[in-house]
N, C-alpha and C positions, 0 to 999 in steps of 0.2 A: 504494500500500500504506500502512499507518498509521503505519507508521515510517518510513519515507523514501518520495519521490517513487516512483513508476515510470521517469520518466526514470533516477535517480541508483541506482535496482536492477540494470537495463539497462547503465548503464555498469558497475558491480561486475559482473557477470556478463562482459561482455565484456575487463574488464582480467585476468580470471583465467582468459579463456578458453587452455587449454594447461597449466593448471596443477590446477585443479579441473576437472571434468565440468562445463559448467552442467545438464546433465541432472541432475544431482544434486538440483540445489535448483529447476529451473521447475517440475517435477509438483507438490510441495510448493506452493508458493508459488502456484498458481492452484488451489490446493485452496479449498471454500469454508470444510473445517471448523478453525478456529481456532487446534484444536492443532496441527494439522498447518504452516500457513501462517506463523503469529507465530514458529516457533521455527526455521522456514527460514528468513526475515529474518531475524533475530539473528546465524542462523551465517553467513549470506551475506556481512554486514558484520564480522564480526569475523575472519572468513576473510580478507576483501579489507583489512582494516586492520593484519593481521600480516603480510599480502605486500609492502604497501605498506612496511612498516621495513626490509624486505631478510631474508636467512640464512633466510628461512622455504621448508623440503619440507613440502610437503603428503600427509597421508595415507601415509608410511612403507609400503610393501607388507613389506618385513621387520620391521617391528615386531612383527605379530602374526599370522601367516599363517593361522592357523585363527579370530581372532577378527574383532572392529570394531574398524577403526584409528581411530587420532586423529584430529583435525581436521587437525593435522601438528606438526613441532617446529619450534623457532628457535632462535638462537643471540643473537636481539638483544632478545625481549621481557626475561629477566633478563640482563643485560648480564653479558658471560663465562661464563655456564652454558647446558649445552645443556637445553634446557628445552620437555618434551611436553607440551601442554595439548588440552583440546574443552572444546565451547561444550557449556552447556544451559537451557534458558528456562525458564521456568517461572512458573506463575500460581496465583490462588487458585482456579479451576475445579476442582480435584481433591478440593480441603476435600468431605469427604462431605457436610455440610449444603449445602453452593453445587451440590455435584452434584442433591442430593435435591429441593432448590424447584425447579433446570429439570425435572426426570422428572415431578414432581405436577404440578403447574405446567401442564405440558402435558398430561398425564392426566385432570386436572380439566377442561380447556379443551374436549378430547374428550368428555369425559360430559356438559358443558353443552350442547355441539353436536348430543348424539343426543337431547337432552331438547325442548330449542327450536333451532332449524336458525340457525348464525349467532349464536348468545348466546355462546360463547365470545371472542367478538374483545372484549366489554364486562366481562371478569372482572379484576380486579386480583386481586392473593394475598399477603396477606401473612403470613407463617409466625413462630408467635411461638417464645420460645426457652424454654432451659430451664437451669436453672442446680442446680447439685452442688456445694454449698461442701464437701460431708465429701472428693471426688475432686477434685483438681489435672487429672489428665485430662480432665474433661468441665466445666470449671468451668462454662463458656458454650457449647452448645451451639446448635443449630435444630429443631426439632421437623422434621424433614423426613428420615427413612430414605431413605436414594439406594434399597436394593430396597422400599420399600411398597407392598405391592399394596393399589388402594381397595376398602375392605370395602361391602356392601352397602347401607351407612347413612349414609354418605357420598353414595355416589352419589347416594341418593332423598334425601338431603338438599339436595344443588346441585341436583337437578331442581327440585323444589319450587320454590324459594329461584327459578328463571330464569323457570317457570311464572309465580311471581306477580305479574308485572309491575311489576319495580323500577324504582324514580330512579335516578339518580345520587346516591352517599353511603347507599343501601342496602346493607348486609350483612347475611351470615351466617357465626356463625362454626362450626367443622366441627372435631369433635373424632375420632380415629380410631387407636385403637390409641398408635400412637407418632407420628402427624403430629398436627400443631394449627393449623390455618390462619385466619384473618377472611380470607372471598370478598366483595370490594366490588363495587358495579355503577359501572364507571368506563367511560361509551361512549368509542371512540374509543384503548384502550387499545392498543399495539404489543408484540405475541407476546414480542422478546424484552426487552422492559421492563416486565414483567406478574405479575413477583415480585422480594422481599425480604424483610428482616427488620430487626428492631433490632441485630443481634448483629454484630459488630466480627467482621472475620477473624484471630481470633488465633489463636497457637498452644499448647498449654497442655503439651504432652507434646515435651519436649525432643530425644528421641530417635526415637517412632514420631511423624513429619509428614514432607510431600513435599518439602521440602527436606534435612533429613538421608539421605529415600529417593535422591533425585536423585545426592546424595555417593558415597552406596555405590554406587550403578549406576556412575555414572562411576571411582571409584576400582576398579572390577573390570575395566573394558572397557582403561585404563591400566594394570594389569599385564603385564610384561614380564620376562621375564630377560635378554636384549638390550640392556636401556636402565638406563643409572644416572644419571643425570641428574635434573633436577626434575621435577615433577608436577602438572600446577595445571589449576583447573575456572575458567573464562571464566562465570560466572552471570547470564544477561541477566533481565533483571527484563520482563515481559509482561503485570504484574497480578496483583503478588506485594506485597499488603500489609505485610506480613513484611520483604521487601524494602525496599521506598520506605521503611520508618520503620524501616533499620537496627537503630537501638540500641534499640526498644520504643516498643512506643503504650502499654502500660501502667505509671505512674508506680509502681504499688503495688510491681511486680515479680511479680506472678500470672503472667504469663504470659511463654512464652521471646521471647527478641529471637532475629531471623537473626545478628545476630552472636555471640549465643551459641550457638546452632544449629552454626554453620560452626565459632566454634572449638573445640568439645564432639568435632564429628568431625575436626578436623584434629591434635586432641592426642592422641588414642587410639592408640597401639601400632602399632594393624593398620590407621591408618585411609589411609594408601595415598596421602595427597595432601600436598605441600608446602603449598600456597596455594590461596586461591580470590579473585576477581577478582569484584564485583559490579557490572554496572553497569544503570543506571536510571535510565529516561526523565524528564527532568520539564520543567513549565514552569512560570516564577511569572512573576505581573503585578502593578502598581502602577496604582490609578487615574490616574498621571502618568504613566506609560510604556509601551509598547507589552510584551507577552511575550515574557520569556529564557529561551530552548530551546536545554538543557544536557545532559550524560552527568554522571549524582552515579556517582563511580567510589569503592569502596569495597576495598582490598586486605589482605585478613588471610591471615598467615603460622604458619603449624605453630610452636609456641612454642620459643623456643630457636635457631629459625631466623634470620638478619638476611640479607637478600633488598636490593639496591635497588630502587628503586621506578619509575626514572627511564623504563624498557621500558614498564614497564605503561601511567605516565604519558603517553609518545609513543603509544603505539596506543588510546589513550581521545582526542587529540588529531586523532586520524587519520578520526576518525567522524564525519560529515556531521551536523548538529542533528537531531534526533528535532522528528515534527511535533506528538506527542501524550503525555499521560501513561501511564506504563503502563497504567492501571485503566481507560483508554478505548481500550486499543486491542481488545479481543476483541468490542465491542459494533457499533462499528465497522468490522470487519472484517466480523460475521454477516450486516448491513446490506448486505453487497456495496458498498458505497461509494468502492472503491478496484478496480474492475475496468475494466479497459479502454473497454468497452462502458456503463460506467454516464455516469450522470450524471456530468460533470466538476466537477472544486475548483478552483471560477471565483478568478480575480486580482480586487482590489478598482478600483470603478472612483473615476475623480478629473479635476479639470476646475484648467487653469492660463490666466492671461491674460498678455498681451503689449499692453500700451496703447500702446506706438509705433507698431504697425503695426494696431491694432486688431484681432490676430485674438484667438483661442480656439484653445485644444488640450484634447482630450477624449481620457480611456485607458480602454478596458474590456478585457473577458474577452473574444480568442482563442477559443477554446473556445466561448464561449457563441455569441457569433455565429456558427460552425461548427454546435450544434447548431441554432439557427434557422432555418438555411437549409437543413439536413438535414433540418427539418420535425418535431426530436425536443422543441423547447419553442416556445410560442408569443412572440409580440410581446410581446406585453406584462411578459413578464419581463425582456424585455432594454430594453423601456424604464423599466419600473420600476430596473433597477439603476441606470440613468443619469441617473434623478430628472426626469425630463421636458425632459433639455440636449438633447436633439432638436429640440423641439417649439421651446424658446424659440431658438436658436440661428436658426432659420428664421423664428423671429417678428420675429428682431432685423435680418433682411435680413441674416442671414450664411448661407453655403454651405461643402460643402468641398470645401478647396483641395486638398488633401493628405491623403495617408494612407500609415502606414507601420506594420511590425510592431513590439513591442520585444520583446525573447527573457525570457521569466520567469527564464531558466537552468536549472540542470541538476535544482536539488533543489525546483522546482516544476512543475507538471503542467500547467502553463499559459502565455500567453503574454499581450502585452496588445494593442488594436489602437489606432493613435494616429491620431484625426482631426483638424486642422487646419482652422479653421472662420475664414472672412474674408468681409469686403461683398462682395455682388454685385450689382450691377443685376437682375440674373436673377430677385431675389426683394424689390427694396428698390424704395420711390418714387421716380418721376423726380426728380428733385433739378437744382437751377442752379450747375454747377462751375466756371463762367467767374471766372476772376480779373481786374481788373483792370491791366494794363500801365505800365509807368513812363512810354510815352509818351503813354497817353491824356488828351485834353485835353476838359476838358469844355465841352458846345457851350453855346456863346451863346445866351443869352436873346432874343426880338425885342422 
Protein backbone atom coordinates (compact mmCIF):
# COMPACT_ATOMS: atom_id res chain seq x y z
CA UNK A 1 0.00 0.00 0.00
CA UNK A 2 1.48 3.66 -0.34
CA UNK A 3 1.62 4.33 3.17
CA UNK A 4 3.12 1.48 4.79
CA UNK A 5 4.39 -1.92 3.49
CA UNK A 6 1.70 -4.64 3.03
CA UNK A 7 3.61 -6.68 5.21
CA UNK A 8 3.43 -3.93 8.21
CA UNK A 9 -0.72 -3.42 7.35
CA UNK A 10 -0.82 -7.29 7.83
CA UNK A 11 0.72 -7.04 11.02
CA UNK A 12 -1.80 -3.99 12.37
CA UNK A 13 -4.52 -5.99 11.25
CA UNK A 14 -3.57 -8.95 13.17
CA UNK A 15 -2.33 -7.11 16.50
CA UNK A 16 -5.99 -5.70 16.71
CA UNK A 17 -7.34 -8.67 15.74
CA UNK A 18 -10.03 -9.15 18.96
CA UNK A 19 -10.23 -5.79 19.33
CA UNK A 20 -11.22 -4.12 15.82
CA UNK A 21 -13.03 -6.32 13.12
CA UNK A 22 -10.32 -6.41 10.58
CA UNK A 23 -13.32 -6.88 8.20
CA UNK A 24 -13.67 -3.45 8.80
CA UNK A 25 -10.88 -2.18 7.02
CA UNK A 26 -9.79 -5.38 4.34
CA UNK A 27 -12.84 -4.56 1.97
CA UNK A 28 -11.71 -0.80 2.02
CA UNK A 29 -8.23 -1.35 1.70
CA UNK A 30 -8.37 -3.67 -1.54
CA UNK A 31 -10.63 -1.22 -2.81
CA UNK A 32 -9.09 0.14 -6.08
CA UNK A 33 -10.89 3.59 -5.77
CA UNK A 34 -8.64 5.87 -3.73
CA UNK A 35 -11.14 7.28 -1.46
CA UNK A 36 -12.05 4.52 -0.37
CA UNK A 37 -8.56 2.79 0.25
CA UNK A 38 -6.08 5.82 1.50
CA UNK A 39 -8.52 6.67 4.33
CA UNK A 40 -8.68 2.98 5.42
CA UNK A 41 -4.98 3.07 5.82
CA UNK A 42 -5.00 6.07 7.81
CA UNK A 43 -7.42 4.77 10.29
CA UNK A 44 -5.97 1.27 10.38
CA UNK A 45 -2.62 2.90 11.62
CA UNK A 46 -3.96 5.35 13.90
CA UNK A 47 -6.29 2.73 15.40
CA UNK A 48 -3.32 0.35 15.85
CA UNK A 49 -1.08 3.37 17.27
CA UNK A 50 -3.74 4.29 20.02
CA UNK A 51 -3.95 0.49 21.09
CA UNK A 52 -0.56 0.32 21.18
CA UNK A 53 -0.38 3.40 24.20
CA UNK A 54 -2.73 1.19 26.30
CA UNK A 55 -6.55 2.52 28.04
CA UNK A 56 -7.79 2.43 24.46
CA UNK A 57 -11.91 0.73 23.94
CA UNK A 58 -12.40 0.73 20.66
CA UNK A 59 -15.77 1.75 19.12
CA UNK A 60 -17.91 2.35 22.46
CA UNK A 61 -21.33 0.27 21.55
CA UNK A 62 -22.94 2.74 24.36
CA UNK A 63 -21.72 5.71 23.02
CA UNK A 64 -24.17 6.01 20.57
CA UNK A 65 -26.52 3.22 19.89
CA UNK A 66 -28.40 4.66 17.10
CA UNK A 67 -25.60 6.48 15.49
CA UNK A 68 -21.48 5.81 14.02
CA UNK A 69 -19.23 5.20 16.81
CA UNK A 70 -15.89 6.53 17.32
CA UNK A 71 -12.94 5.05 16.31
CA UNK A 72 -12.82 4.60 20.38
CA UNK A 73 -11.60 6.47 23.46
CA UNK A 74 -8.43 6.47 25.61
CA UNK A 75 -7.40 7.46 28.62
CA UNK A 76 -3.65 7.83 27.65
CA UNK A 77 -3.65 9.93 24.27
CA UNK A 78 -4.55 13.23 26.62
CA UNK A 79 -2.94 12.09 29.71
CA UNK A 80 -5.75 12.02 32.69
CA UNK A 81 -8.61 12.86 30.60
CA UNK A 82 -10.88 10.40 29.02
CA UNK A 83 -10.68 11.50 25.65
CA UNK A 84 -13.07 10.33 22.40
CA UNK A 85 -11.60 10.82 19.05
CA UNK A 86 -11.90 9.39 14.97
CA UNK A 87 -9.76 9.52 12.34
CA UNK A 88 -10.54 11.26 8.83
CA UNK A 89 -8.35 11.64 5.69
CA UNK A 90 -8.64 13.77 3.43
CA UNK A 91 -7.27 15.18 0.03
CA UNK A 92 -7.58 17.74 -2.57
CA UNK A 93 -9.78 15.33 -4.99
CA UNK A 94 -12.92 16.98 -3.75
CA UNK A 95 -11.79 20.64 -4.73
CA UNK A 96 -14.60 20.87 -7.44
CA UNK A 97 -11.91 22.11 -10.17
CA UNK A 98 -9.50 18.64 -9.23
CA UNK A 99 -12.90 16.98 -9.59
CA UNK A 100 -13.99 18.64 -12.89
CA UNK A 101 -10.38 18.07 -15.04
CA UNK A 102 -10.66 14.13 -14.05
CA UNK A 103 -14.68 14.14 -15.54
CA UNK A 104 -13.51 16.24 -18.80
CA UNK A 105 -10.51 14.88 -18.92
CA UNK A 106 -11.98 11.68 -19.54
CA UNK A 107 -14.82 12.95 -21.46
CA UNK A 108 -12.72 14.44 -23.96
CA UNK A 109 -10.43 11.21 -24.20
CA UNK A 110 -13.99 9.42 -25.19
CA UNK A 111 -14.98 11.82 -27.80
CA UNK A 112 -11.40 11.70 -29.30
CA UNK A 113 -11.73 7.94 -29.21
CA UNK A 114 -15.06 7.99 -31.29
CA UNK A 115 -13.57 10.44 -33.72
CA UNK A 116 -10.05 8.45 -34.48
CA UNK A 117 -10.06 4.99 -32.77
CA UNK A 118 -7.11 5.11 -30.14
CA UNK A 119 -6.27 9.04 -30.37
CA UNK A 120 -7.38 9.55 -26.86
CA UNK A 121 -4.26 7.74 -25.16
CA UNK A 122 -2.14 10.88 -27.09
CA UNK A 123 -4.25 13.93 -25.52
CA UNK A 124 -2.62 15.83 -22.77
CA UNK A 125 -5.27 18.76 -21.16
CA UNK A 126 -4.42 21.25 -19.61
CA UNK A 127 -7.22 23.45 -18.05
CA UNK A 128 -6.51 27.01 -17.77
CA UNK A 129 -7.92 29.03 -14.67
CA UNK A 130 -9.78 31.94 -13.86
CA UNK A 131 -9.24 34.53 -11.54
CA UNK A 132 -12.12 37.08 -9.54
CA UNK A 133 -10.20 39.74 -7.62
CA UNK A 134 -13.75 41.61 -6.97
CA UNK A 135 -14.79 37.80 -4.88
CA UNK A 136 -12.24 36.20 -2.11
CA UNK A 137 -14.31 33.08 -2.87
CA UNK A 138 -13.20 32.36 -6.35
CA UNK A 139 -10.03 34.24 -6.38
CA UNK A 140 -8.24 31.25 -8.22
CA UNK A 141 -10.37 29.01 -9.67
CA UNK A 142 -10.15 26.11 -12.92
CA UNK A 143 -12.16 26.45 -15.69
CA UNK A 144 -13.37 22.81 -15.35
CA UNK A 145 -17.21 22.41 -13.90
CA UNK A 146 -17.05 18.82 -12.07
CA UNK A 147 -21.03 18.79 -13.97
CA UNK A 148 -20.11 20.07 -17.61
CA UNK A 149 -21.70 18.54 -20.19
CA UNK A 150 -19.47 18.90 -23.72
CA UNK A 151 -21.41 21.02 -25.93
CA UNK A 152 -21.51 20.24 -29.43
CA UNK A 153 -18.60 22.44 -30.60
CA UNK A 154 -16.22 21.07 -28.53
CA UNK A 155 -16.77 17.87 -29.50
CA UNK A 156 -16.23 18.65 -33.51
CA UNK A 157 -13.70 20.79 -32.24
CA UNK A 158 -11.31 17.74 -30.66
CA UNK A 159 -12.45 15.64 -33.63
CA UNK A 160 -11.02 17.82 -36.02
CA UNK A 161 -8.19 18.80 -34.09
CA UNK A 162 -7.26 14.23 -33.85
CA UNK A 163 -8.44 14.04 -37.65
CA UNK A 164 -5.65 16.38 -38.61
CA UNK A 165 -2.91 14.54 -38.05
CA UNK A 166 -0.87 16.02 -35.39
CA UNK A 167 2.92 16.03 -33.98
CA UNK A 168 3.63 16.11 -30.83
CA UNK A 169 3.59 19.92 -29.37
CA UNK A 170 0.25 20.37 -31.54
CA UNK A 171 -2.67 21.99 -29.89
CA UNK A 172 -5.95 23.16 -29.73
CA UNK A 173 -7.36 25.13 -27.49
CA UNK A 174 -11.39 24.49 -26.71
CA UNK A 175 -13.22 27.18 -25.22
CA UNK A 176 -16.99 25.81 -23.97
CA UNK A 177 -19.31 27.50 -21.88
CA UNK A 178 -17.56 27.45 -18.42
CA UNK A 179 -14.50 24.96 -19.34
CA UNK A 180 -11.35 26.32 -21.04
CA UNK A 181 -8.94 23.80 -21.80
CA UNK A 182 -5.27 23.68 -24.43
CA UNK A 183 -5.64 19.61 -25.80
CA UNK A 184 -1.86 18.95 -26.61
CA UNK A 185 -0.82 15.95 -28.90
CA UNK A 186 1.44 14.37 -26.38
CA UNK A 187 1.88 10.37 -27.64
CA UNK A 188 2.45 8.06 -25.01
CA UNK A 189 0.44 10.17 -22.45
CA UNK A 190 -1.00 7.90 -19.19
CA UNK A 191 -4.80 8.23 -18.49
CA UNK A 192 -4.32 9.37 -15.04
CA UNK A 193 -1.46 11.93 -15.72
CA UNK A 194 -3.29 13.54 -18.77
CA UNK A 195 -4.44 16.70 -16.96
CA UNK A 196 -3.62 19.93 -14.84
CA UNK A 197 -3.51 23.39 -14.49
CA UNK A 198 -1.43 26.21 -13.23
CA UNK A 199 -3.69 26.88 -10.40
CA UNK A 200 -2.31 26.04 -6.65
CA UNK A 201 -4.99 24.00 -4.54
CA UNK A 202 -5.94 26.72 -2.24
CA UNK A 203 -8.49 27.50 -0.35
CA UNK A 204 -10.13 30.86 -0.49
CA UNK A 205 -13.55 30.43 1.41
CA UNK A 206 -12.72 29.81 5.12
CA UNK A 207 -15.71 28.26 6.06
CA UNK A 208 -17.46 26.58 2.87
CA UNK A 209 -14.10 23.90 1.90
CA UNK A 210 -13.71 20.13 2.66
CA UNK A 211 -11.85 20.47 5.44
CA UNK A 212 -14.13 22.70 7.70
CA UNK A 213 -17.00 20.13 5.96
CA UNK A 214 -14.97 17.11 7.37
CA UNK A 215 -15.03 19.06 11.14
CA UNK A 216 -18.74 19.39 11.04
CA UNK A 217 -19.20 15.61 10.00
CA UNK A 218 -17.00 14.57 12.58
CA UNK A 219 -18.12 16.81 15.32
CA UNK A 220 -21.81 15.58 14.70
CA UNK A 221 -21.04 11.78 14.48
CA UNK A 222 -19.07 12.77 18.22
CA UNK A 223 -22.09 13.86 19.80
CA UNK A 224 -23.16 12.31 22.92
CA UNK A 225 -24.94 12.89 26.12
CA UNK A 226 -23.08 9.81 27.78
CA UNK A 227 -19.71 11.25 27.24
CA UNK A 228 -18.12 14.49 28.91
CA UNK A 229 -14.84 14.03 28.33
CA UNK A 230 -12.74 15.46 25.23
CA UNK A 231 -13.21 15.52 21.75
CA UNK A 232 -10.63 15.59 19.18
CA UNK A 233 -10.41 14.60 15.17
CA UNK A 234 -7.01 12.51 14.22
CA UNK A 235 -6.75 14.53 10.52
CA UNK A 236 -4.54 12.21 8.22
CA UNK A 237 -3.26 14.37 5.42
CA UNK A 238 -3.68 11.97 1.95
CA UNK A 239 -3.06 14.83 -0.48
CA UNK A 240 -4.23 17.69 1.29
CA UNK A 241 -2.23 20.77 0.08
CA UNK A 242 -3.82 22.80 2.72
CA UNK A 243 -2.48 20.34 4.97
CA UNK A 244 1.20 19.79 4.10
CA UNK A 245 1.61 23.78 4.05
CA UNK A 246 -0.20 24.04 7.47
CA UNK A 247 0.36 27.69 8.15
CA UNK A 248 -0.25 28.88 4.09
CA UNK A 249 1.22 28.63 0.68
CA UNK A 250 0.11 32.06 0.21
CA UNK A 251 2.59 34.99 1.79
CA UNK A 252 -0.05 37.66 0.73
CA UNK A 253 -2.71 36.14 3.17
CA UNK A 254 -5.45 35.77 0.04
CA UNK A 255 -6.10 32.75 0.97
CA UNK A 256 -7.12 30.57 4.31
CA UNK A 257 -4.32 28.22 5.87
CA UNK A 258 -5.71 24.73 7.40
CA UNK A 259 -4.62 26.00 10.60
CA UNK A 260 -6.95 28.80 10.32
CA UNK A 261 -9.50 26.59 8.85
CA UNK A 262 -9.24 24.13 12.09
CA UNK A 263 -9.14 26.90 14.57
CA UNK A 264 -12.02 29.14 12.99
CA UNK A 265 -14.07 25.70 13.73
CA UNK A 266 -12.60 24.78 16.93
CA UNK A 267 -13.42 28.36 18.49
CA UNK A 268 -17.14 28.41 17.60
CA UNK A 269 -19.61 27.83 20.22
CA UNK A 270 -21.29 24.86 18.69
CA UNK A 271 -18.28 23.72 17.10
CA UNK A 272 -18.38 20.24 19.10
CA UNK A 273 -14.46 19.49 19.07
CA UNK A 274 -11.61 20.10 21.72
CA UNK A 275 -8.61 19.47 19.33
CA UNK A 276 -7.61 18.29 16.19
CA UNK A 277 -4.53 16.23 15.45
CA UNK A 278 -2.91 16.68 11.89
CA UNK A 279 -0.61 14.44 10.67
CA UNK A 280 1.35 14.36 7.26
CA UNK A 281 3.28 12.30 5.32
CA UNK A 282 6.57 13.68 4.14
CA UNK A 283 9.91 13.04 2.81
CA UNK A 284 12.88 15.42 2.39
CA UNK A 285 16.38 14.74 0.78
CA UNK A 286 19.73 16.35 0.52
CA UNK A 287 21.88 15.73 -2.58
CA UNK A 288 24.35 14.37 0.58
CA UNK A 289 21.87 12.01 2.11
CA UNK A 290 19.65 9.56 1.51
CA UNK A 291 15.56 10.59 2.27
CA UNK A 292 13.86 11.26 5.85
CA UNK A 293 10.60 9.68 6.17
CA UNK A 294 8.70 11.41 8.94
CA UNK A 295 4.95 12.11 10.41
CA UNK A 296 4.91 16.42 10.55
CA UNK A 297 2.39 16.14 13.52
CA UNK A 298 0.53 19.33 13.96
CA UNK A 299 -1.99 19.77 17.21
CA UNK A 300 -4.32 22.65 17.75
CA UNK A 301 -6.57 23.15 20.60
CA UNK A 302 -10.15 24.90 21.19
CA UNK A 303 -8.76 28.30 22.54
CA UNK A 304 -8.66 28.68 26.05
CA UNK A 305 -8.00 25.05 26.34
CA UNK A 306 -4.27 23.82 27.72
CA UNK A 307 -4.30 20.06 26.61
CA UNK A 308 -0.67 18.25 27.13
CA UNK A 309 0.66 17.29 24.35
CA UNK A 310 2.85 14.49 25.55
CA UNK A 311 -0.23 11.42 24.35
CA UNK A 312 -0.59 12.92 21.12
CA UNK A 313 3.40 13.10 20.89
CA UNK A 314 3.78 9.13 21.84
CA UNK A 315 1.15 7.85 19.30
CA UNK A 316 2.78 10.05 16.36
CA UNK A 317 5.88 8.05 17.75
CA UNK A 318 4.06 4.87 17.43
CA UNK A 319 3.69 5.13 13.49
CA UNK A 320 5.85 3.13 11.20
CA UNK A 321 7.77 5.80 8.44
CA UNK A 322 5.25 6.71 5.66
CA UNK A 323 6.82 5.42 2.29
CA UNK A 324 5.52 8.41 0.26
CA UNK A 325 4.24 12.14 0.38
CA UNK A 326 0.95 12.64 0.70
CA UNK A 327 0.34 14.34 -2.89
CA UNK A 328 1.79 10.81 -4.36
CA UNK A 329 -0.12 8.76 -2.64
CA UNK A 330 -3.66 8.73 -4.69
CA UNK A 331 -1.64 8.40 -8.10
CA UNK A 332 0.00 5.78 -6.91
CA UNK A 333 -2.54 3.83 -5.42
CA UNK A 334 -4.93 4.27 -9.18
CA UNK A 335 -1.64 2.72 -10.71
CA UNK A 336 -2.43 -0.42 -8.62
CA UNK A 337 1.09 -0.43 -7.73
CA UNK A 338 0.73 -1.60 -4.24
CA UNK A 339 -1.52 -4.99 -4.93
CA UNK A 340 -0.41 -8.02 -4.01
CA UNK A 341 -0.40 -9.53 -7.59
CA UNK A 342 1.36 -6.45 -9.03
CA UNK A 343 4.52 -5.88 -9.87
CA UNK A 344 6.66 -5.89 -6.63
CA UNK A 345 8.87 -2.67 -4.84
CA UNK A 346 12.12 -4.53 -5.63
CA UNK A 347 15.19 -3.86 -2.80
CA UNK A 348 18.09 -2.13 -4.27
CA UNK A 349 20.79 -4.23 -5.50
CA UNK A 350 24.71 -3.95 -4.28
CA UNK A 351 27.98 -5.92 -4.73
CA UNK A 352 30.66 -6.09 -1.51
CA UNK A 353 34.23 -7.61 -1.62
CA UNK A 354 36.34 -9.71 0.73
CA UNK A 355 40.12 -9.62 -0.75
CA UNK A 356 41.27 -12.23 1.97
CA UNK A 357 39.56 -14.85 0.64
CA UNK A 358 38.96 -13.48 -2.77
CA UNK A 359 35.24 -13.89 -2.92
CA UNK A 360 32.29 -11.49 -3.98
CA UNK A 361 28.96 -11.04 -2.30
CA UNK A 362 26.10 -9.94 -4.48
CA UNK A 363 22.37 -8.71 -2.89
CA UNK A 364 19.34 -8.35 -5.05
CA UNK A 365 15.40 -8.30 -5.03
CA UNK A 366 13.78 -11.54 -3.47
CA UNK A 367 10.84 -10.78 -5.22
CA UNK A 368 12.23 -10.03 -8.52
CA UNK A 369 13.90 -13.35 -8.95
CA UNK A 370 10.46 -14.97 -7.71
CA UNK A 371 8.86 -13.15 -10.44
CA UNK A 372 11.40 -14.44 -13.04
CA UNK A 373 11.16 -17.79 -12.47
CA UNK A 374 7.31 -17.38 -12.27
CA UNK A 375 7.85 -16.23 -15.94
CA UNK A 376 6.18 -12.77 -14.96
CA UNK A 377 9.43 -10.48 -16.01
CA UNK A 378 12.20 -11.48 -18.37
CA UNK A 379 16.10 -11.86 -17.84
CA UNK A 380 17.09 -9.36 -18.78
CA UNK A 381 15.70 -7.20 -16.16
CA UNK A 382 17.18 -8.92 -13.55
CA UNK A 383 20.39 -8.68 -15.09
CA UNK A 384 20.18 -5.38 -15.80
CA UNK A 385 19.47 -4.48 -12.02
CA UNK A 386 22.65 -6.26 -11.35
CA UNK A 387 24.61 -4.39 -13.81
CA UNK A 388 26.04 -7.36 -15.66
CA UNK A 389 27.85 -8.85 -11.83
CA UNK A 390 26.76 -12.14 -13.52
CA UNK A 391 28.39 -12.14 -16.54
CA UNK A 392 31.68 -10.63 -15.05
CA UNK A 393 31.73 -12.69 -11.92
CA UNK A 394 31.93 -15.94 -14.39
CA UNK A 395 34.27 -14.20 -16.54
CA UNK A 396 36.53 -13.72 -13.57
CA UNK A 397 36.52 -17.64 -12.99
CA UNK A 398 34.40 -17.13 -9.87
CA UNK A 399 31.06 -19.26 -9.11
CA UNK A 400 28.67 -19.41 -6.30
CA UNK A 401 29.53 -20.78 -3.27
CA UNK A 402 26.68 -19.60 -1.27
CA UNK A 403 23.51 -18.26 -1.18
CA UNK A 404 21.25 -17.07 1.59
CA UNK A 405 18.12 -14.82 2.04
CA UNK A 406 18.23 -11.59 4.13
CA UNK A 407 14.74 -10.42 5.59
CA UNK A 408 13.89 -6.76 4.10
CA UNK A 409 11.79 -6.61 7.42
CA UNK A 410 8.54 -5.82 8.21
CA UNK A 411 7.90 -2.30 6.68
CA UNK A 412 9.39 -3.60 3.37
CA UNK A 413 7.75 -5.68 0.79
CA UNK A 414 10.65 -7.26 -0.05
CA UNK A 415 13.56 -9.26 0.73
CA UNK A 416 17.10 -9.57 -0.74
CA UNK A 417 18.99 -12.71 -2.16
CA UNK A 418 22.65 -12.88 -1.03
CA UNK A 419 25.08 -14.78 -3.52
CA UNK A 420 28.41 -15.47 -2.50
CA UNK A 421 30.64 -15.79 -5.58
CA UNK A 422 34.43 -17.49 -5.04
CA UNK A 423 37.34 -19.22 -7.65
CA UNK A 424 36.47 -22.36 -9.12
CA UNK A 425 38.38 -24.42 -11.21
CA UNK A 426 34.92 -25.24 -12.79
CA UNK A 427 35.09 -22.03 -14.61
CA UNK A 428 38.90 -20.66 -14.30
CA UNK A 429 42.24 -22.00 -16.39
CA UNK A 430 44.26 -24.78 -15.24
CA UNK A 431 46.77 -22.97 -13.26
CA UNK A 432 50.25 -24.51 -11.46
CA UNK A 433 49.49 -24.46 -7.58
CA UNK A 434 52.47 -26.59 -6.51
CA UNK A 435 54.56 -24.78 -3.98
CA UNK A 436 57.79 -25.37 -3.36
CA UNK A 437 58.95 -27.34 0.00
CA UNK A 438 61.46 -26.39 2.73
CA UNK A 439 63.09 -29.55 1.82
CA UNK A 440 63.47 -29.32 -1.71
CA UNK A 441 66.94 -29.40 -2.99
CA UNK A 442 67.80 -28.30 -6.06
CA UNK A 443 69.25 -30.94 -8.54
CA UNK A 444 72.77 -30.78 -9.62
CA UNK A 445 73.96 -29.45 -12.77
CA UNK A 446 76.02 -32.28 -14.93
Amino acid sequence: MPIFSRRRIQRMLDDLAGIVPPAQFIGRLNDKRFENALPAEAELALVWAANRLGGFEAEPPWYSPTGRLPEGISSTLIPGRETVFDVKAVSDRVIPGVVGMRRISARLVEAANRAVKGSGRNLDFFFHEKRDYRNPKLHRSIHAPPDHVLGDGAIAALGDFVRSGPVEGDHVDIVDGEMAVRVHWKPGTHPLNNHRSSTVNEIFDIDDNYIAAALREKAKQLKSPRFTGLKGVLLADVGSATLKHLKGMDQLGRSASGLQIIQRHLDEPDGGLDFVCVFSPRTESTMWQRARRFWQVTAIVRCGLDLPMSGLTALASQLPEPRFDGYALEQLHEQRLFSGQSRGWYLGSGMTSNDVDDEMKAKFSARMLHEFLAGRIDGDRLRIAMRGAFEYQLAQGRTIRSARIVSGGIDEDDDLVELTFAPDSAASPFEDRSLPGPEAVPKPED
